[in-house]
GUKOLPA-634593 format. One line per 4 residues: number of its first residue (from 1); their letters; for each residue x, y, z negated of C-alpha. Coordinates in nm, 2 decimals, decimal comma, padded with zeros to 4 digits. Last residue first. Example, Ala and Ser with C-alpha at 12.3 -4.5 7.8 and 13.67 -1.06 7.14 Angstrom:
! residues 2
2	SA	01,37 -00,11 -00,71; 01,23 -00,45 -00,78
//
This chain:
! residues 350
350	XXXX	04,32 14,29 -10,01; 04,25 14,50 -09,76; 04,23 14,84 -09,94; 04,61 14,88 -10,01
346	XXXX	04,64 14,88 -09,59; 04,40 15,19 -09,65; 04,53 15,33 -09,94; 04,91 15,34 -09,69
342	XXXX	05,15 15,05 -09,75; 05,42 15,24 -09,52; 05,48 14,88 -09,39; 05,08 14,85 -09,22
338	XXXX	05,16 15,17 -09,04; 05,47 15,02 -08,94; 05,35 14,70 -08,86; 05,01 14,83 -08,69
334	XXXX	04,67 14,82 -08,81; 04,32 14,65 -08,76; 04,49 14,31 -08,81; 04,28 14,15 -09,05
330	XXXX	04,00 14,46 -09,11; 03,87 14,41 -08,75; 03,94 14,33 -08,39; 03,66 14,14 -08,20
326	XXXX	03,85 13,99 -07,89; 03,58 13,84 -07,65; 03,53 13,52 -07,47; 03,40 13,45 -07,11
322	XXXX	03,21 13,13 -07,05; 03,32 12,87 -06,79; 03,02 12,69 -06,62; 03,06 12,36 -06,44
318	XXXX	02,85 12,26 -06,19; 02,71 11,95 -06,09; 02,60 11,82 -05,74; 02,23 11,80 -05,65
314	XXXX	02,10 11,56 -05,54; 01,87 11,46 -05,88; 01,70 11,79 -05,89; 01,48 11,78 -06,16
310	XXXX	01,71 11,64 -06,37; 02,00 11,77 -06,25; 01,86 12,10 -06,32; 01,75 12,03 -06,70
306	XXXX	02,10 11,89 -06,77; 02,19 12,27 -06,65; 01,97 12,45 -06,82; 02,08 12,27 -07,11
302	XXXX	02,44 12,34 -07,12; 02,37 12,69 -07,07; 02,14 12,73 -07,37; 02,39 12,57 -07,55
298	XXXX	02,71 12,79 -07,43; 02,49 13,08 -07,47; 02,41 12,93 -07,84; 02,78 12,94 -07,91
294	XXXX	02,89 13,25 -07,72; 03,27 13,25 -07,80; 03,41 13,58 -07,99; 03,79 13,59 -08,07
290	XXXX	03,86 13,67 -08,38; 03,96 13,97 -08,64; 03,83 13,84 -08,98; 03,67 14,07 -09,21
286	XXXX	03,97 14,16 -09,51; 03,76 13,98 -09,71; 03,50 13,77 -09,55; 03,21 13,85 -09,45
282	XXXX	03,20 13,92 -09,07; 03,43 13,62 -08,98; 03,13 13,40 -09,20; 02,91 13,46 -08,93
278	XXXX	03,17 13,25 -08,67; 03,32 13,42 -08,41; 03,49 13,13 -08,24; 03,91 13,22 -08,30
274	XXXX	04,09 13,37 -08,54; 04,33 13,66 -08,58; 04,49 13,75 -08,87; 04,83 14,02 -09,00
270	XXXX	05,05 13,93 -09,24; 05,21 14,17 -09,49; 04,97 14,45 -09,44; 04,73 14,28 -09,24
266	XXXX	04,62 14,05 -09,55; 04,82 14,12 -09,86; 05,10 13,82 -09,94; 05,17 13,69 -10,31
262	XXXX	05,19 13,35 -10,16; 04,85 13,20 -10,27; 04,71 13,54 -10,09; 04,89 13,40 -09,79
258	XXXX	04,76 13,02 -09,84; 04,41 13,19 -09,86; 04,44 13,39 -09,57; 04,52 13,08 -09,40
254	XXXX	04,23 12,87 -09,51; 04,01 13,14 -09,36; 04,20 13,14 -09,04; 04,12 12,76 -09,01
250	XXXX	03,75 12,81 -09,05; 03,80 13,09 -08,77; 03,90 12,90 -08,53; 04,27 12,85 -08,33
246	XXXX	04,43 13,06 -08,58; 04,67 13,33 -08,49; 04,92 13,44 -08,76; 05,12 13,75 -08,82
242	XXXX	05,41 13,88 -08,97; 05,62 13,56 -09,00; 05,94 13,61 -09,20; 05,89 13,32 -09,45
238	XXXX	05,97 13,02 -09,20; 06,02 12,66 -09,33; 05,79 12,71 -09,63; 05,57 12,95 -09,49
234	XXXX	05,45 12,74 -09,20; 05,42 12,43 -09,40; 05,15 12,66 -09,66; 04,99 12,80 -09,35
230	XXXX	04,89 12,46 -09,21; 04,76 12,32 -09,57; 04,55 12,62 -09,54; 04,38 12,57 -09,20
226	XXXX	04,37 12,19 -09,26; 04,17 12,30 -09,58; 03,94 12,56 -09,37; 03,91 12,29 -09,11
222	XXXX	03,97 12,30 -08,77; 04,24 12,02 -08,80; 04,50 12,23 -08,91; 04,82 12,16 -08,71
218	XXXX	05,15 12,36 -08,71; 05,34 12,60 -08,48; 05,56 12,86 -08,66; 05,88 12,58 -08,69
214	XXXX	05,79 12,54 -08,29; 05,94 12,87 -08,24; 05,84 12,95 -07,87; 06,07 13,25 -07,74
210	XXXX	05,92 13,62 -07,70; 05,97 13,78 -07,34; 05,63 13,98 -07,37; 05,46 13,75 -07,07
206	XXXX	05,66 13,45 -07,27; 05,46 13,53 -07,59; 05,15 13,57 -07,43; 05,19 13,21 -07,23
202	XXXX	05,27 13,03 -07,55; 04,93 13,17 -07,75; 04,73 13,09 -07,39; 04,82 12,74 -07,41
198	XXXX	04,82 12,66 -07,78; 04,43 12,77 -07,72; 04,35 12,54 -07,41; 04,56 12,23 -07,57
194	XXXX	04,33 12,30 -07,86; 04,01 12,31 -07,63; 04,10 12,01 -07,47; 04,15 11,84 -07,76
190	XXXX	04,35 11,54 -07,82; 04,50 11,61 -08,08; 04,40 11,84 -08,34; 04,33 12,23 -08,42
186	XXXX	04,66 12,47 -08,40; 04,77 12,72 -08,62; 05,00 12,94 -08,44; 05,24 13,18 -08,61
182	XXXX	05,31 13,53 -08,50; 05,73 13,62 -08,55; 05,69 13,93 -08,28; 05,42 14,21 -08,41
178	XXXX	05,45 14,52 -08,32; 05,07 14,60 -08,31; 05,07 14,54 -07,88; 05,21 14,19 -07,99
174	XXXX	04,91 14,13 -08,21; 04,70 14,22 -07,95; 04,85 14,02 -07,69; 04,83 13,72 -07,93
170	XXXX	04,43 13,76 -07,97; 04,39 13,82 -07,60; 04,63 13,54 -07,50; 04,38 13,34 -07,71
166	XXXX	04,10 13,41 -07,53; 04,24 13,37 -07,20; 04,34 12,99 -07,25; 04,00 12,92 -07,43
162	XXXX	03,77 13,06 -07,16; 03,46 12,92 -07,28; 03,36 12,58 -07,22; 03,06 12,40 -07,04
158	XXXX	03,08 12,04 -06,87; 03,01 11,82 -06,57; 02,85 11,49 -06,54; 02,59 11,34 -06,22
154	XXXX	02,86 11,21 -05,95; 03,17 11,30 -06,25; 03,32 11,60 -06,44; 03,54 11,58 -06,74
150	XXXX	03,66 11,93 -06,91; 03,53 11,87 -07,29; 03,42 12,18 -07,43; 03,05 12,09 -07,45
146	XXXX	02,99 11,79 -07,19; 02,66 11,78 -06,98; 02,54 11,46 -06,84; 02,23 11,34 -06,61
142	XXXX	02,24 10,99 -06,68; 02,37 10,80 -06,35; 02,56 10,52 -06,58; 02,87 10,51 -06,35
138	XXXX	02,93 10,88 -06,55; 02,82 10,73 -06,91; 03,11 10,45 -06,86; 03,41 10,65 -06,80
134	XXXX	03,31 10,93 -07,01; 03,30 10,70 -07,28; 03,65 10,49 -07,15; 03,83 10,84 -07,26
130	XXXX	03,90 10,80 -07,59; 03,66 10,81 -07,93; 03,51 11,18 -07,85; 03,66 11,48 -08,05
126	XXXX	03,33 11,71 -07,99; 03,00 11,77 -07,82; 02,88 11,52 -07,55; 02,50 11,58 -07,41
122	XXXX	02,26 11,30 -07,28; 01,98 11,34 -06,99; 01,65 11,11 -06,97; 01,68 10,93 -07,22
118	XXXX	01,51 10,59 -07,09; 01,47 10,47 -07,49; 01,66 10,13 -07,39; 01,96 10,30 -07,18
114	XXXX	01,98 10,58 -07,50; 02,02 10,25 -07,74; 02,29 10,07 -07,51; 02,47 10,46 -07,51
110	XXXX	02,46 10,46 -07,90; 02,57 10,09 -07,97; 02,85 10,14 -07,71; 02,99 10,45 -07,93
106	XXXX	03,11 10,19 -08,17; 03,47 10,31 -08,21; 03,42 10,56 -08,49; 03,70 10,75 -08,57
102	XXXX	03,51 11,11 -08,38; 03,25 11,02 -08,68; 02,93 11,01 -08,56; 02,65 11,24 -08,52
98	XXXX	02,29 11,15 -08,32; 02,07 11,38 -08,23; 01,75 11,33 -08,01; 01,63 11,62 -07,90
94	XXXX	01,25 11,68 -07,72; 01,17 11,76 -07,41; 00,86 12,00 -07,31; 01,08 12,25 -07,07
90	XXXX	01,06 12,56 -07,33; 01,15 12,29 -07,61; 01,45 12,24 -07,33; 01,57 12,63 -07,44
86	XXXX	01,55 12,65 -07,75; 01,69 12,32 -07,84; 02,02 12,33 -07,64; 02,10 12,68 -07,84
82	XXXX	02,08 12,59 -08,16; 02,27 12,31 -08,11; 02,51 12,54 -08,00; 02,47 12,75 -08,28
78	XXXX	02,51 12,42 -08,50; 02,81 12,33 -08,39; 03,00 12,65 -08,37; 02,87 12,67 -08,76
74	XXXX	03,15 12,33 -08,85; 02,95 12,13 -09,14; 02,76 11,90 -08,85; 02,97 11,58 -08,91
70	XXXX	03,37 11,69 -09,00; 03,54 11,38 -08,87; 03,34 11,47 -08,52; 03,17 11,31 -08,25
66	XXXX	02,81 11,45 -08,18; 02,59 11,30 -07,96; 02,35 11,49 -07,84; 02,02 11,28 -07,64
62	XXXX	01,70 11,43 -07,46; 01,39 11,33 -07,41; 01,12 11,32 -07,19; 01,05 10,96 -07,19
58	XXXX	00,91 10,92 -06,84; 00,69 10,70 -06,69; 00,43 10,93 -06,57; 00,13 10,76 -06,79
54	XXXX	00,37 10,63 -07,04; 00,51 11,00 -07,14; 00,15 11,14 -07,10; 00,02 10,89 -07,36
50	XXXX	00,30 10,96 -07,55; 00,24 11,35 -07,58; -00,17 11,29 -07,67; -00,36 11,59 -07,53
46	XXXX	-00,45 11,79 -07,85; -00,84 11,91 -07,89; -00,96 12,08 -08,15; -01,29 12,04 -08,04
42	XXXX	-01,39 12,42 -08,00; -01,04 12,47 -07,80; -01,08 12,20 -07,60; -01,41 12,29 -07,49
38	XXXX	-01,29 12,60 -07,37; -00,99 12,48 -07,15; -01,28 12,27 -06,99; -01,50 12,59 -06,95
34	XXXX	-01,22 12,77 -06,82; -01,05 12,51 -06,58; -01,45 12,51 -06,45; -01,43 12,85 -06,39
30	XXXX	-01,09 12,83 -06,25; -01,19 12,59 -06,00; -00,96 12,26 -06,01; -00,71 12,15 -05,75
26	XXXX	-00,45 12,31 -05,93; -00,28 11,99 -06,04; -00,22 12,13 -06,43; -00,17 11,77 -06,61
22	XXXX	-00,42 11,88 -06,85; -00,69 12,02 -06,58; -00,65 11,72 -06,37; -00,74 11,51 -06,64
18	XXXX	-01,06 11,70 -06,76; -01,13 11,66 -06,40; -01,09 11,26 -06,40; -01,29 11,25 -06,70
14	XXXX	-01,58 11,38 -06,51; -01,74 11,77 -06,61; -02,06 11,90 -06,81; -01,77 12,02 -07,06
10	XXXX	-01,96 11,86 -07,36; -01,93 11,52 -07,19; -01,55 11,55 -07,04; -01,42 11,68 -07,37
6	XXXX	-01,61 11,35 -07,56; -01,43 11,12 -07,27; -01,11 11,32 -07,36; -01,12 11,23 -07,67
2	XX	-01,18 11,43 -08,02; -01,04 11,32 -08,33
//
């Protein structure tokens, strides 16, 4: 493999200047940038990552823990994910991911590891192990973004979407069909983003005058099974409901299921609205009405702003709130009564 001492020679040029042309300090001609950028080419030249890393003292890297029962199965995950990578691979960093399950108590062994590999900026996504994680990572200093979880400290703040106002959307809508017994499937506790949800499902129904019936509340874990188990306790103890909002679209799956399990047509018995926007919503059958979240804007956004307090270490964090968007589709596409007459088009969404 080439050097730079071998790029230096051909180029005509000191080591030093090869140097200066790598770490791009301007103070080089641009012919002779050329004709050293030139050479590299014809020699196959790679500048050596670590040796950059050692030579400025920085790691350039990144950390995502992930706490979660579930691992990486969930797809908001992964568009986030998705997200975070895109855009620090623009900045030169590199991920380091690291999933554990939300039960696991031995988060210490993670942060003690990120102190000893100088990562330079951490993410949190998830159901994290209690609060004293939050506590210690903010006197830390780390540069610290948290993914749904509202927490800010010196050098820590956190991106969400608007979870109370999406799910008043989804309710609302259903209301505005004719719908009044609407079940709630809930995620778990504590979640920030399930006490954000349950939220904005009781504050539609008092804005249209409709009591809380905590017989149509029940948890599902934001799982497809948890979403199904859910629906089967709901139907059991109340067999009038007409329509059901799930706090993500996993758990709305599971729901449709329990309701075809029941003998009951999706809107026409039971209208469905979900929540997150998943690529599944799109192919399922009836397609899932949900409410949209930008998963790999809520990435991108999480690391541009890691990436900020990085470079900018006085600056004071900032959270970002997201907006969400009510997709309506086959699973509550029509009204009560137009859904009652049992029209070939309610027949269709079976």
């Amino acid at each position: 493999m080439a050097t730079i001492k071998d790029i230096a020679s051909k180029a005509g040029v000191s080591v030093s200047t090869v140097s200066h042309v790598l770490n791009a300090y301007g103070d080089i001609s641009a012919e002779t940038e050329k004709r050293v950028r030139a050479v590299m080419k014809e020699l196959n030249y790679h500048p050596s990552a670590l040796a950059r890393r050692l030579v400025r003292k920085r790691s350039y890297v990144l950390e995502l823990m992930l706490f979660s029962v579930e691992g990486l199965r969930h797809p908001f995950f992964y568009e986030v994910i998705c997200g975070i990578t895109a855009e620090i691979e623009k900045a030169g960093y590199d991920l380091v991911l690291s999933v554990k399950d939300s039960r696991d108590r031995r988060w210490r062994e993670n942060l003690r590891r990120c102190y000893e590999s100088k990562v330079e900026g951490l993410f949190l996504m998830g159901t994290l192990p209690g609060g004293a994680i939050l506590e210690e990572i903010s006197t830390s200093g780390i540069p610290t973004v948290l993914i749904d979880i509202p927490y800010e400290g010196p050098r820590m703040t956190y991106v969400t979407s608007d979870n109370i106002g999406g799910a008043r959307s989804a309710v609302d809508h259903l209301i505005a069909l004719g719908h009044r017994r609407i079940a709630y499937i809930d995620g778990h506790t504590p979640s920030a983003i399930s006490e954000g949800r349950f939220f904005g499902y009781k504050q539609a129904l008092s804005d249209h005058g409709i009591p809380l019936d905590p017989r149509l509340v029940a948890g599902g874990n934001f799982t497809e099974e948890g979403g199904m188990a859910a629906m089967r306790r709901i139907l059991e103890v109340s067999p009038d409901i007409t329509a059901v909002f799930a706090a993500s679209d996993l758990m709305a799956i599971g729901a449709i299921k329990a309701l075809r399990e029941a003998g009951r047509k999706v809107p026409r018995d039971a209208a469905v609205v979900g929540f997150d926007d998943i690529e599944a919503a799109s192919y399922v059958r009836p397609t899932l009405s949900t409410v949209k979240q930008q998963g790999e804007v809520m990435g991108r956004s999480a690391a541009k702003e890691v990436l900020r307090l990085i470079s900018s270490p006085g600056r004071k964090p900032r959270k970002i709130v997201l907006p969400t968007e009510l997709v309506v589709r086959e699973s509550c596409g029509v009204g009560m009564k137009s859904a009652e007459g049992g029209g070939a088009l309610a027949e269709a969404w079976v």
